[in-house]
DOVODO-697801 format. One record per atom (N, C-alpha, C): residue in one letter; x negated, y, z. Coordinates in steps of 0.001 Angstrom, whole numbers, plus 500000, padded with zeros to 6 digits. Last residue first. Layout:
<rs>
AXYZ
...
</rs>
This chain:
<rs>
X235933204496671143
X235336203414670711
X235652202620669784
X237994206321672422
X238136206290671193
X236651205668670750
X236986205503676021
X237408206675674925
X237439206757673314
X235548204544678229
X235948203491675914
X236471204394675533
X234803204897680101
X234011205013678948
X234417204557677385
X237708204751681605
X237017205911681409
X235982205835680125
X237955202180681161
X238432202938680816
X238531203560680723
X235885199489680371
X236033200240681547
X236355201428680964
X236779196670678771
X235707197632679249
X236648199185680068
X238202194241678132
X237108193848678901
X236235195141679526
X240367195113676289
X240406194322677860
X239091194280678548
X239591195970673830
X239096197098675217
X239619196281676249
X239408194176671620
X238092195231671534
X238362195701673104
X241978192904672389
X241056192075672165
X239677192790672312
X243740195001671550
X243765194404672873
X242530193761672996
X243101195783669078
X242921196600670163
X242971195676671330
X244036193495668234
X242442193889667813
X242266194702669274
X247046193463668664
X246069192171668838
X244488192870669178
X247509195894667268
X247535195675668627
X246991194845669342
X246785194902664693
X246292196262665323
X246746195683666448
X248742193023664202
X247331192964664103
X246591193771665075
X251379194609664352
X250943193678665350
X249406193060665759
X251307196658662330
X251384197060663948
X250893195916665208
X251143194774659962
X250180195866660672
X250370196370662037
X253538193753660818
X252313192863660611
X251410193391661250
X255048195635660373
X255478194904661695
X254017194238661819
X254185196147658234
X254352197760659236
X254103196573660087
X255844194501656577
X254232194739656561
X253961195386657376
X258236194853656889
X258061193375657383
X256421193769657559
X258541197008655565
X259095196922656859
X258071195887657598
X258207196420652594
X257023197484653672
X257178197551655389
X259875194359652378
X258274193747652361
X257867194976653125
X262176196009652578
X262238195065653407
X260434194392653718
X261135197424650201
X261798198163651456
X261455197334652637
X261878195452648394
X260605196236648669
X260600197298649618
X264593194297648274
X263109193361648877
X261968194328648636
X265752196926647559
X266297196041649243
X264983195311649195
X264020199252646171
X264967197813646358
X265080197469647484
X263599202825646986
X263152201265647483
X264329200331646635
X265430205332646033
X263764205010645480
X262763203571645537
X267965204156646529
X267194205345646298
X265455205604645287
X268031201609647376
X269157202516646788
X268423203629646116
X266488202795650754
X267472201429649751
X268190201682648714
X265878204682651989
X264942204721650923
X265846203273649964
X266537203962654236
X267084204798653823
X266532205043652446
X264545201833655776
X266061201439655531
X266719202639654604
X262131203227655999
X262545202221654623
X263956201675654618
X262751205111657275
X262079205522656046
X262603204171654929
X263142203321660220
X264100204465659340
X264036204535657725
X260852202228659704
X261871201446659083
X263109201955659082
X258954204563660189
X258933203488659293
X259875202400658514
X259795204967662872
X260136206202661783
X259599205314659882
X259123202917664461
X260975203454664073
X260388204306662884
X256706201775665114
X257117201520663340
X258180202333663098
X256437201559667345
X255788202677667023
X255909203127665851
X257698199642668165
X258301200764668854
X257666201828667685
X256369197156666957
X258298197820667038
X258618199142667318
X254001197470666845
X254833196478665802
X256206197063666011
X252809198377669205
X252784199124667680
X253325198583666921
X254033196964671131
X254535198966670940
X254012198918669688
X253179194548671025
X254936195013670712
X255325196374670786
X250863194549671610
X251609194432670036
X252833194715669851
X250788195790674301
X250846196744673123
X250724196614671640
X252022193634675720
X252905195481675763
X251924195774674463
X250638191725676188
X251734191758675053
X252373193002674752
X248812192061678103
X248394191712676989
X249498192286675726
X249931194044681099
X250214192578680176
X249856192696678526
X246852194903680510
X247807194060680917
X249191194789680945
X244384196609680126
X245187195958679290
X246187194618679476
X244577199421682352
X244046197791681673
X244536197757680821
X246370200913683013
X245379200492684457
X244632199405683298
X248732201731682187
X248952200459682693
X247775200211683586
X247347204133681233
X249270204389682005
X248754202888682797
X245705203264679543
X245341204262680841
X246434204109681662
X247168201776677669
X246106201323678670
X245958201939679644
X248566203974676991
X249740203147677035
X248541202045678308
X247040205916675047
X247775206384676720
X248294205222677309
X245646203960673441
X244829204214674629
X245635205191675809
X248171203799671860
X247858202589672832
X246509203212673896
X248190206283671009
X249700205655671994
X248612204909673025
X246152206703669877
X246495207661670858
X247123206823671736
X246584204553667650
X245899204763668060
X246199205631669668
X249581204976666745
X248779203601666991
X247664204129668114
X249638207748666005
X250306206783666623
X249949205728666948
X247371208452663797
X248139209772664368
X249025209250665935
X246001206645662659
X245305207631663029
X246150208648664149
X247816204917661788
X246846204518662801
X246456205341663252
X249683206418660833
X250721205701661795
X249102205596662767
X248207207377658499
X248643208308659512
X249082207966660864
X247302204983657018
X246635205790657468
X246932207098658310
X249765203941656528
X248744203327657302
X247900204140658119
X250615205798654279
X251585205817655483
X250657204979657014
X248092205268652819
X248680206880653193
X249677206475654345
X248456202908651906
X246918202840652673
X247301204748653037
X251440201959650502
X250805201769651817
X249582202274652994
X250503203753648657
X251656203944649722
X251525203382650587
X248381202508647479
X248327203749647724
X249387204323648989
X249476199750646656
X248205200365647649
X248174201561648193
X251727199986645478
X251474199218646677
X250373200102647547
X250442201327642968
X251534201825644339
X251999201095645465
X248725199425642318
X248499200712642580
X248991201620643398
X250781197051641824
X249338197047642549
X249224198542643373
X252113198097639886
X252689197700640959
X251682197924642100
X250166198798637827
X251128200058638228
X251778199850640114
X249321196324636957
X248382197256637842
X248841198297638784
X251679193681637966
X251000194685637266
X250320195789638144
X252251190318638944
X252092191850639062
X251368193022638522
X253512187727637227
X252393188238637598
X252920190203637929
X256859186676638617
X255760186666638094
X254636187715638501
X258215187147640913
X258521185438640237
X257054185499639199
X259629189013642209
X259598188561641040
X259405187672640312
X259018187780644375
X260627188164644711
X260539188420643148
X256075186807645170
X257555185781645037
X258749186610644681
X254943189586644576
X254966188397643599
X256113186828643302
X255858190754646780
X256746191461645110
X255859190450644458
X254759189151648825
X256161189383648619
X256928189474647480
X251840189748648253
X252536188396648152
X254212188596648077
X251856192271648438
X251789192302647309
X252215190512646940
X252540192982651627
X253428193239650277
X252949192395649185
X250622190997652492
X251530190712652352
X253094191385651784
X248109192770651534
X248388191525651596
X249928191009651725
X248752194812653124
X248592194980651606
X248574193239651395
X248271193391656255
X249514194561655604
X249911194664653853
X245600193287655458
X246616192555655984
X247910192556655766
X244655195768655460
X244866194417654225
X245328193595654246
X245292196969657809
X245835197071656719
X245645196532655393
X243473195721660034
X245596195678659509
X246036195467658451
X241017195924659025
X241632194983658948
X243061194658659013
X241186198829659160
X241175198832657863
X241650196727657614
X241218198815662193
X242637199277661870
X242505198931660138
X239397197754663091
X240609196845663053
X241813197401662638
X237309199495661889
X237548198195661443
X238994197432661866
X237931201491663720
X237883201895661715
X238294200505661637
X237564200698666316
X238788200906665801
X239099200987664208
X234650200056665736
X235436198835665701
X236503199464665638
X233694202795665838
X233574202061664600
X234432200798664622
</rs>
């Protein structure tokens, strides 16, 4: 249940700071439409990276290391490493279907979300014993 939570805490996190973004880069109020597809695109691509990558990685990535040390290995696997197919997606999507600053906000949000999440995780299993935390 605490992974549900730190991963649904990413990701408002995450939604959070698109929707601050396409408010400064427009300048005005955001519409529902905007809103909507913010959310949705985001809380679907969220919802696979945590469920499918995030997750798995970092409990092989603890087991591999013995712990959770060094602390920093696994914001920086889910913020960078674990995002490539994310900022592939959004670098290629420029032009196409993304603007350069909404491309750039889902990038910048991934990084957020990946980093949160990793924080949480680190923070929920340094302390317990690695055989029993199995997807806790």
């Amino acid at each position: 249940m605490k992974l549900i939570s730190i991963s649904l805490g990413s990701w408002l996190l995450g939604l959070s700071a698109i929707l601050l973004t396409f408010f400064l880069v427009e300048g005005e109020q955001l519409s529902s439409t905007d809103i909507k597809g913010a959310t949705i695109t985001s809380l679907i691509v969220a919802a696979l990276l945590f469920s499918l990558a995030y997750a798995p990685s970092l409990f092989w990535l603890r087991k591999r290391l013995g712990g959770c040390r060094p602390a920093a290995a696994f914001p920086l696997a889910s913020a960078l490493v674990l995002n490539i197919p994310v900022f592939l997606i959004g670098l290629l999507a420029i032009g196409r279907t993304l603007g350069r600053a909404e491309a750039f906000a889902f990038i910048g949000a991934f990084v957020l979300m990946g980093t949160a999440f990793g924080l949480g995780f680190v923070w929920n299993y340094q302390n317990r014993d690695i055989k029993s935390a199995r997807w806790r």
